[in-house]
C-alpha positions in Angstrom: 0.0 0.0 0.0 2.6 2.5 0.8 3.8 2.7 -3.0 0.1 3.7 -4.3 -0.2 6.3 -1.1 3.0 7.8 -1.9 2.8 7.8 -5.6 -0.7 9.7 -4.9 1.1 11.7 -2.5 4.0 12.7 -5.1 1.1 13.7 -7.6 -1.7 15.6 -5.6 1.2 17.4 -4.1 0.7 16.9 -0.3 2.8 17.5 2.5 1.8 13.8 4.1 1.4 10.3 3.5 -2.1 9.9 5.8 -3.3 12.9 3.7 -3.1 10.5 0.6 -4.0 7.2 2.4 -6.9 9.2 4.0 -7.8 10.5 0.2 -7.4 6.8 -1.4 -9.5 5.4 1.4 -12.7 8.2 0.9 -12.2 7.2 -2.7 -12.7 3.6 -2.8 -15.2 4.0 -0.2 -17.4 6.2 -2.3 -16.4 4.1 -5.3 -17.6 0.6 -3.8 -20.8 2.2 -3.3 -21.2 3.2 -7.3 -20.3 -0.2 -8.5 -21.7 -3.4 -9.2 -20.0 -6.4 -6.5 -18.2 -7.7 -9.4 -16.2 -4.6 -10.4 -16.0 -4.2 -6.7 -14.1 -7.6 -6.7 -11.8 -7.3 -9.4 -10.6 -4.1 -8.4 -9.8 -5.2 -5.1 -7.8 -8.1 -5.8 -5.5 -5.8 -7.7 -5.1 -3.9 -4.8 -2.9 -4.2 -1.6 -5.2 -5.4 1.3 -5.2 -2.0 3.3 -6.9 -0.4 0.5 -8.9 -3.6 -0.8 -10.6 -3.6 2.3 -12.0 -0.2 1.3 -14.0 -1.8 -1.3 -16.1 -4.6 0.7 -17.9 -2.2 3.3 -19.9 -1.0 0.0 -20.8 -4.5 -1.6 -20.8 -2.7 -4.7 -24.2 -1.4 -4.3 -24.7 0.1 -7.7 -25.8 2.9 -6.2 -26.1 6.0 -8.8 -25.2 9.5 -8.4 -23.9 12.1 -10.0 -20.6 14.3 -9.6 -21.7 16.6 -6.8 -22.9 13.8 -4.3 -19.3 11.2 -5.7 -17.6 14.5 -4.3 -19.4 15.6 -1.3 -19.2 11.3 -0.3 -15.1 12.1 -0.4 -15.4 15.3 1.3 -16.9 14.4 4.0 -15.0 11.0 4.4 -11.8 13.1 3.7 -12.7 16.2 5.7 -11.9 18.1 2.2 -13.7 20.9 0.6 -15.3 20.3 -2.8 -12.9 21.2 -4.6 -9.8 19.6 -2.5 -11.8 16.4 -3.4 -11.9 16.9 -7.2 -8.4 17.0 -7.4 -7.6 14.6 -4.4 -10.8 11.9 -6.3 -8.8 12.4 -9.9 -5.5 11.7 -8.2 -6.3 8.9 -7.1 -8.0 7.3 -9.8 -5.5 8.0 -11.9 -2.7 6.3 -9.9 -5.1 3.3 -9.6 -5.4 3.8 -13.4 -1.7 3.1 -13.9 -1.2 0.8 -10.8 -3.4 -2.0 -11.2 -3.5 -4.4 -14.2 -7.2 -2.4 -15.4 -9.4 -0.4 -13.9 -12.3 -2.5 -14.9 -14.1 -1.1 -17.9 -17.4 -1.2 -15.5 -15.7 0.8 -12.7 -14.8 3.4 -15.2 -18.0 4.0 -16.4 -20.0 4.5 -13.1 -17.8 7.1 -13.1 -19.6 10.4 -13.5 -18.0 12.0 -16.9 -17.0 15.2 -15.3 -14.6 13.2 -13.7 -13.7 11.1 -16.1 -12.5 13.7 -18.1 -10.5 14.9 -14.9 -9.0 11.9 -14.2 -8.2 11.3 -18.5 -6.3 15.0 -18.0 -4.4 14.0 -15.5 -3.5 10.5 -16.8 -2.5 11.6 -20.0 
């Protein structure tokens, strides 16, 4: 786990490690809740177990919402503002993007397309 954190550390620019394990955590927990069990599943075993863990508590609900509740989910988990989220959300999904084998094609498009293109930016 510590490479992801501090590879998302490096890239959203933060001072400290928990602020990007705290980020990746609201992340996948807001994510598991988007997602279908199976995309749930085959994200986490990609992942290491600190962060796979993040994924279960949701079940991969397929819940849906849109951009502004994905964010405010993070925010609060976080303790971000809006905005700090954005970044902090696209961040991470981007290092997963890169880190695991594939981001699902499912789990990427639950994502709302705001931040897909965000996290597209930032990846490319």
């Amino acid at each position: 786990m510590n490479e992801i954190v501090e590879l998302i550390r490096r890239r959203a620019c933060l001072a400290e490690s928990r602020d990007a394990e705290r980020a990746a955590h609201a992340v996948l927990r807001t994510l598991s809740e988007r997602i279908s069990p199976e995309a749930a599943a085959s994200l986490a075993v990609q992942l290491p177990a600190g962060l796979a863990d993040d994924l279960r508590p949701g079940g991969g609900r397929g819940e849906r919402f849109e951009l502004e509740d994905f964010v405010g989910r993070i925010a609060h988990r976080a303790d971000l503002t809006d905005p700090e989220a954005v970044h902090r959300a696209s961040v991470v999904l981007a290092v997963l993007g890169r880190e695991t084998v594939q981001v699902a094609d499912e789990v990427w498009d639950v994502l709302p397309e705001p931040l897909r293109h965000l996290v597209a930016a930032r990846a490319a």
